[in-house]
N, C-alpha and C positions, 0 to 999 in steps of 0.2 A: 457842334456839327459832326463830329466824331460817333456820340450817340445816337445821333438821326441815321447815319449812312448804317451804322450797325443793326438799328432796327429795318433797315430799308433792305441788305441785301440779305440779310441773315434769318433764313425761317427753313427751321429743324424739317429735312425730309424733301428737299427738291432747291436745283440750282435757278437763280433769278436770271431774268435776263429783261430786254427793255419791258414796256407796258405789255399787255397778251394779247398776241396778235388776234384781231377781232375774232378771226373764224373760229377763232378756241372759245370764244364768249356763247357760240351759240344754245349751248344747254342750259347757261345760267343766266344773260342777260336777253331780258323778254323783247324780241324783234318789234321793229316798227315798222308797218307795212304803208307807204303813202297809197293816195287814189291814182292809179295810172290810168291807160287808158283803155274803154271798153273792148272787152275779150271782143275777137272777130267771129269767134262762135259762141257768143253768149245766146241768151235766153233776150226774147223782145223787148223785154224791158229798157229804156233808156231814160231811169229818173237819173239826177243830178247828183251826185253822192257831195258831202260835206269835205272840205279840204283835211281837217283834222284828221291827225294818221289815228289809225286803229288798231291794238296791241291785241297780240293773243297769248295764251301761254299753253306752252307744247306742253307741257306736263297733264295737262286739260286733253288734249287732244291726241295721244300717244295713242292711251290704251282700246279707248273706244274700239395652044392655046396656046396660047400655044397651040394646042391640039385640037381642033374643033374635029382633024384629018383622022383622027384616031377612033372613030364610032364606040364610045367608051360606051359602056352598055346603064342604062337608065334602071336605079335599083329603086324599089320602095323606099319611102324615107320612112324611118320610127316616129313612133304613137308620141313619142316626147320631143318633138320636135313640133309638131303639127298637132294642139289644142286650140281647136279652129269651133266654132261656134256660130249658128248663122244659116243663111238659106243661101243654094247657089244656083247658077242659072244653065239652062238648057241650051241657051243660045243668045247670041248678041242681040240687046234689043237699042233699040235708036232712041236712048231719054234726053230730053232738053229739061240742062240744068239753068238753076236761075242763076243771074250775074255772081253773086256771093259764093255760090259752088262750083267744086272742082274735080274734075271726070278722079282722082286717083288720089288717095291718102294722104294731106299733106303732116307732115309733124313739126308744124310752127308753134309758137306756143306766143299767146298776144302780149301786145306793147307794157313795159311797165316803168311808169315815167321818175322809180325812184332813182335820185343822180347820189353820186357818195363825194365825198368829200373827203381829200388826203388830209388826214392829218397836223397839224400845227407842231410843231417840234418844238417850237418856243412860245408853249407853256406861261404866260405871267402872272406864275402864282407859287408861290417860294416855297410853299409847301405841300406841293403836288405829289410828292415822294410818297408821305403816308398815305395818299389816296391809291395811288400806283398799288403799295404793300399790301392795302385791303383788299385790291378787286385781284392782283397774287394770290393770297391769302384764303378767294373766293374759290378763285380756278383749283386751285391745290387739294380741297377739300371739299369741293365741287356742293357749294351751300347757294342754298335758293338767293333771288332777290330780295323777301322781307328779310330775312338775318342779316344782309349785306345793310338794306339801307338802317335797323336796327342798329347796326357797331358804327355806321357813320353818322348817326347821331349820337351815339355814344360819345366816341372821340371829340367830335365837335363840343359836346359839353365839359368833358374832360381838362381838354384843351383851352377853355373859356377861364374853368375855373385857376387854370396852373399860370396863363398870363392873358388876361382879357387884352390888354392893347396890340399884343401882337396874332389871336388868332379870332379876333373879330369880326373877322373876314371867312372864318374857314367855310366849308361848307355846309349845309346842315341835310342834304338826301341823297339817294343813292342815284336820284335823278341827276340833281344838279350836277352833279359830280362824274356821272355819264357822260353827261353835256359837255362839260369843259375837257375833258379827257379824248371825247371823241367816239365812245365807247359802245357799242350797241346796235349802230348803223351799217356794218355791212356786209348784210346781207339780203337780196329778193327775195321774199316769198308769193310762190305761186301756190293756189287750191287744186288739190292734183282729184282726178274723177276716179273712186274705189272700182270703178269698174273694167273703163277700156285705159283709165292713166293718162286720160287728155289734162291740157293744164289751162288754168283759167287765168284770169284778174283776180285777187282775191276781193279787193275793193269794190269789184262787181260785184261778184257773186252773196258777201255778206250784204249789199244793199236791197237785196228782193228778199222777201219772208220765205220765199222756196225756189232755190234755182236748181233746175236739172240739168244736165249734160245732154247736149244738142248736137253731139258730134257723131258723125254720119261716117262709117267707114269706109264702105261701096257705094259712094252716091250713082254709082251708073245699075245698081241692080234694080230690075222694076221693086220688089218688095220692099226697097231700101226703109230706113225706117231710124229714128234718133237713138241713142243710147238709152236718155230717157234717168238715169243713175242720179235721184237728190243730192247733192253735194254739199249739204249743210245737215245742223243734227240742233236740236234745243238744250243745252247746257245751260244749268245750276250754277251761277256766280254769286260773288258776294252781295251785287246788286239788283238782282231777280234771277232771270230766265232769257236768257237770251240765244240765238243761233250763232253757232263757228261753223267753218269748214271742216268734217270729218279727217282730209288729208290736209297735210300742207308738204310743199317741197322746198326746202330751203337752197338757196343758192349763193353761197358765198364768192362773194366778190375777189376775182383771181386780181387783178388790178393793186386791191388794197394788201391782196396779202403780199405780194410784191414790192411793193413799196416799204412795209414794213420788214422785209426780210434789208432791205436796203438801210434802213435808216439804224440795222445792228452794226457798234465797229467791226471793223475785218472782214464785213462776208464778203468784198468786193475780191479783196486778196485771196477768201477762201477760194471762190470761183477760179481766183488765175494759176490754182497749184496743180491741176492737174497740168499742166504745158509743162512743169519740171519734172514729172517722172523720170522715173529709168528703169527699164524692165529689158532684161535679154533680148535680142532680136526675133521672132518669130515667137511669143510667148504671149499669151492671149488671156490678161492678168483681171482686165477692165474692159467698160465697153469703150475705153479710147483705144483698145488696140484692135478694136471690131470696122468690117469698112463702110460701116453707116456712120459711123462717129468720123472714120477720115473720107468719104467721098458725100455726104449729105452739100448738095449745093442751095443753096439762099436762090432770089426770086432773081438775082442777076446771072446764075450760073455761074457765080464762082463756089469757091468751099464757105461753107456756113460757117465752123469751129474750124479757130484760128487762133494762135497766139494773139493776134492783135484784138480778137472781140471776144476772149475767153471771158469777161465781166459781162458782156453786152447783149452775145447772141446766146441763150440758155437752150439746153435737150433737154425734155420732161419725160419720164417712165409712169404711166398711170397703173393705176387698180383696183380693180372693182372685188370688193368684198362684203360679207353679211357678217353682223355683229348681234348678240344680245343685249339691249339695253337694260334688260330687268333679270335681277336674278331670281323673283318670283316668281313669271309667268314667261311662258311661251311667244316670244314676240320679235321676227327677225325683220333687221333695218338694213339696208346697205347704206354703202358707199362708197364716191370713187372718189378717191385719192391720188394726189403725186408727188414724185421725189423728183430733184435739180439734179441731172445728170454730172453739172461742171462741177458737182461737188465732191470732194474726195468718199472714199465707200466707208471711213472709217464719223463720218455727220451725216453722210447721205440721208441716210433713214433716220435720224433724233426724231421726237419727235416736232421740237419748236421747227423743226425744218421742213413740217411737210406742209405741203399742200389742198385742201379739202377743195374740191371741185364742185360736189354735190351728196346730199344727203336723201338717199331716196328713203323714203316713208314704207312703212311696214302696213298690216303685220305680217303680210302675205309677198313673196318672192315677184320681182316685174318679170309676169310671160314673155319671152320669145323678142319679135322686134319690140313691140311695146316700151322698151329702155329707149330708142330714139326719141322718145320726147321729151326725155329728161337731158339725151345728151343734145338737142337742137339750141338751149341757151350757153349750154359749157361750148360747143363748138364756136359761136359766136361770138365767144370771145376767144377763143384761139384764133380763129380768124384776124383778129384788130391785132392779137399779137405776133400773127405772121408778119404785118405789114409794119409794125414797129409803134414803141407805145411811149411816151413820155412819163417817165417816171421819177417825181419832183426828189425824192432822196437819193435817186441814181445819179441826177443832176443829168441825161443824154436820155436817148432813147434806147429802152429795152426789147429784142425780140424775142419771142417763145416760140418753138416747135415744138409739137408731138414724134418721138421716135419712137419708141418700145412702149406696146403693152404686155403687162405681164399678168397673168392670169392663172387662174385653174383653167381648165377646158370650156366647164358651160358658160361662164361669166367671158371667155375667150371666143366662145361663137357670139354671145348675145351686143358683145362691145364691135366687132370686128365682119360682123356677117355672115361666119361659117356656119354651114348646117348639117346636120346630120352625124348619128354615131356608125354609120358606114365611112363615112370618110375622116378617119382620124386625124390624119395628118391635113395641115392645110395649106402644107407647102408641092406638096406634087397631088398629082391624081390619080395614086394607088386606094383603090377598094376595095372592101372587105369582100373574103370567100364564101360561098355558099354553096352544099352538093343539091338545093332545092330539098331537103325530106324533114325542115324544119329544124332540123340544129341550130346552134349558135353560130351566128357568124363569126367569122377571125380572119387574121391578114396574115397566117403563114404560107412557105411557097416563096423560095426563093431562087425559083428556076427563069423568072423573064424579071431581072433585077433590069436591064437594060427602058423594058419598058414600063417599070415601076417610078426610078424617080426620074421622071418627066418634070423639070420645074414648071406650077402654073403662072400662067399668063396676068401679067399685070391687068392690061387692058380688056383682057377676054373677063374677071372679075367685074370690074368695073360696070362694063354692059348687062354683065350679068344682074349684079343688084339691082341695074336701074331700072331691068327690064322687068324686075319682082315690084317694083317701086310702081311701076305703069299696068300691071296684073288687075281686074276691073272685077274681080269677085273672089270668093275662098280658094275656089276649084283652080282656077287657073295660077294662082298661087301655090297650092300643093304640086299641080304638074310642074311649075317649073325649077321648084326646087328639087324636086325628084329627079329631073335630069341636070340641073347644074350648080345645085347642094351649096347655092348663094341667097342671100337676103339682103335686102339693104340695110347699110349702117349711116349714120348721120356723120359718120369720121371718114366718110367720103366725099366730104363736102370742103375740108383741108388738100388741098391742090397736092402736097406733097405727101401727103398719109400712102404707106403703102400694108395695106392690111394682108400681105404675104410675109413681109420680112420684117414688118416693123412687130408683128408678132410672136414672140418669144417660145421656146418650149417649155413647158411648165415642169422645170425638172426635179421641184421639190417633191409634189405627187407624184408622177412618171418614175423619176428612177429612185428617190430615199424613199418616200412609200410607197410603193411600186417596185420596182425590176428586185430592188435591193433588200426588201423587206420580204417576199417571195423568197428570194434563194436562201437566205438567214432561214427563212422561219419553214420554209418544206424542204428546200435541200440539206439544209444543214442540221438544224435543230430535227425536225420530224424523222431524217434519214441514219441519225446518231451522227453524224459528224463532227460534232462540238457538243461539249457540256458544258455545265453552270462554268464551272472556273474557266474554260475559255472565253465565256461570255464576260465574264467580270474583267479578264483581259484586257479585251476587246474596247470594254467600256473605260480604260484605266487609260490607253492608249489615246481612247478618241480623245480623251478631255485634254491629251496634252498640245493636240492640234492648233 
């Protein structure tokens, strides 16, 4: 037993911890999508799709107010804010839409009837450890499925010949061994449209030989007209020619990874060690010494984070960022991710400890609102977890909040609703200067600081977005962002989300490369201030920080 546990926790190059948390499986274990139920804007078709789930594989599919009193003045909004496409209208016309249409943009995304399943923790199979080791083993070296189910026949044969009566039993695919594991199920996928980013059924959309994207964006403009974007492509497999979906958008299930952060010893205790700090009085170390971490109140209006529900009621910090998946080619992907705020800063970020929310599909950047329809499923279940969630290795009920996003800027408007490179800030409603003779704008001028930081208006936001959300064509969307430099976000749909404060300054960009990197590199270096050996200083210093 000794040499089992040593081959089981001991593989050269990364620390083990329980089985990998599903959402880490998604590049290497091939998703299983069931038949859910038909998209609410599919395509006429309504044949009967087969029960049997339908696999694809990404690697296939990759490359292919306060103030209203203040008459603040109404500025053009920039070219990069506003990549609007489309016909607009001259004047209000009276269209009568059919029952199934809706005067104004919704970003629902249709029903999908796959359900998951926690996990089994007891396992009866004695020798489940080397399966564990191998799909480890997988994640580590991030090796396809055929080489995976390849070494699990191996072993199985191995193991046969070293004592047949006792592993006669073992597995023999990488299937089965999925199966009993648990391993592979959770995560949705939805078929996202390369065009406008509407999201489908996918088990619709593969059941018609050509399904196109039906999704209307101003059903009230007379010219109104479908998207029309084919959402499938004819792909070479090993057993002919068959059609996938162009996108897919994977949505890992926040539920499962929860649970599984649960069923690690200690993390309960980890969650309860922020309540023991100690930090000088007025010293602002952490966000528990920020006063959204001590006044955020729960749906009863009491305090949310509390010594007594430090395990129970979690803060999440999200973020939205773009990665390279190939170091070949040119091909950016996002994704929004989050860390457990109750966790101390020194795990916070591991990464067995994060979060994956959602994986948006490439290869091109999601335009402007457009990102709501990917956060319309992630919302919907922070939703279930405001209200509180039973979670079988917590053994009580779990809640989640959203409190801080952290972002860069553009990824900090597109999640949150801000718009415009006039208005930097998106905590008051300071504008940028202009003499009109086509300069560059900027925000120096610090003679009316009084009516500078003005903080904005919760509630005046609020109306704002919804009133971009209710806009009935392009044009009337550009005006009204132009004067109130708001859009709707689908994290307005979170009763307690405050997209003023709960959004962070991005002070990695802003001041270390930014404010900080400027005076170094023009005041300092360029004006002779410092040489090389102060710089090497400098750098001798930082490291010992």
């Amino acid at each position: 037993m000794e040499l089992e546990q040593h081959l089981a926790y001991n593989v050269s190059g990364f620390v083990p911890f329980l089985p990998r948390n599903k959402y880490d499986k998604q590049a290497y274990i091939t998703p299983e999508i069931e038949h859910g139920l038909v998209a609410e804007r599919s395509s006429s078709s309504k044949k009967k799709t087969e029960e049997e789930p339908i696999s694809f594989d990404f690697a296939v599919l990759v490359p292919i107010k306060g103030n209203d009193k203040r008459n603040r003045p109404i500025d053009p909004v920039d070219e990069y804010e506003h990549e609007y496409e489309g016909d607009t209208l001259s004047k209000d016309d009276d269209i009568v839409l059919n029952d199934h249409e809706t005067p104004v943009e919704q970003f629902i995304v249709p029903e999908n009837d796959l359900k998951f399943e926690y996990p089994d923790t007891n396992v009866n199979f004695v020798d489940s450890w080397i399966l564990i080791w191998i799909f480890k083993y997988q994640a580590r070296f991030r090796l396809p499925d055929v080489a995976i189910d390849s070494l699990v026949k191996f072993f199985q044969q191995l193991l046969m010949d070293a004592d047949k009566t006792r592993f006669k039993d073992f597995l023999t695919s990488l299937y089965t061994a999925s199966k009993l594991l648990q391993i592979g199920k959770q995560s949705k996928t939805y078929t996202v449209c390369p065009s406008c980013n509407t999201l489908y059924n996918t088990a619709e959309v593969v059941a018609e030989e050509r399904f196109n994207c039906t999704h209307v964006e101003f059903p009230m403009q007379p010219k109104r007209k479908p998207c029309g974007m084919e959402l499938t492509e004819q792909v070479l497999l090993g057993d002919g020619h068959k059609r996938q979906p162009k996108l897919l958008f994977p949505l890992p299930s926040l539920k499962m990874q929860i649970n599984s952060l649960y069923q690690r010893l200690g993390f309960q205790q980890q969650l309860r060690k922020w309540t023991n700090r100690y930090i000088d009085n007025g010293m602002l170390a952490d966000v528990y010494d920020g006063k959204i971490w001590k006044n955020f109140l729960d749906v009863s209006n009491v305090p949310y984070f509390t010594p007594e529900t430090a395990d129970s009621h979690l803060g999440i910090m999200i973020n939205l960022d773009w990665f390279q998946p190939f170091e070949s080619s040119v091909y950016s992907c996002r994704a929004i991710y989050g860390v457990i705020c109750n966790l101390l800063r020194e795990v916070r970020f591991k990464k067995e400890n994060m979060l994956i929310l959602g994986l948006l599909p490439g290869p091109n950047e999601v335009k402007l609102h457009k990102i709501n329809y990917y956060l319309f499923p992630i919302v919907n279940e922070l939703l279930e977890f405001w209200n509180g969630i039973k979670i079988p290795a917590a053994g009580k009920n779990i809640r989640l909040a959203l409190i801080c996003c952290s972002n860069d800027i553009p990824a900090a408007r597109k999640l949150c609703g801000h718009v415009s490179a006039l208005v930097s800030c998106h905590r008051c409603y300071k504008t940028s200067n202009s003499n009109g003779n086509g300069n560059k704008s900027n925000f120096g001028g610090f003679d009316n600081m009084d009516d500078w930081f003005v903080k904005k208006d919760l509630e005046e936001h609020r109306q704002n977005a919804e009133d971009w959300r209710l806009c009935k064509s392009e044009e009337k969307r550009k005006r009204h962002v132009s004067s109130t430099h708001v859009r709707w976000s689908e994290l307005l749909r979170l009763p307690y989300f405050n997209p003023i404060r709960h959004l962070i300054v991005d002070s990695m960009h802003c001041l270390f490369l930014g404010i900080a990197h400027w005076i170094i590199k023009k005041l300092w270096i360029d004006g002779g201030k410092i040489m090389k050996y102060d710089l090497e200083k400098m750098e001798k210093r930082a490291k010992t920080i």
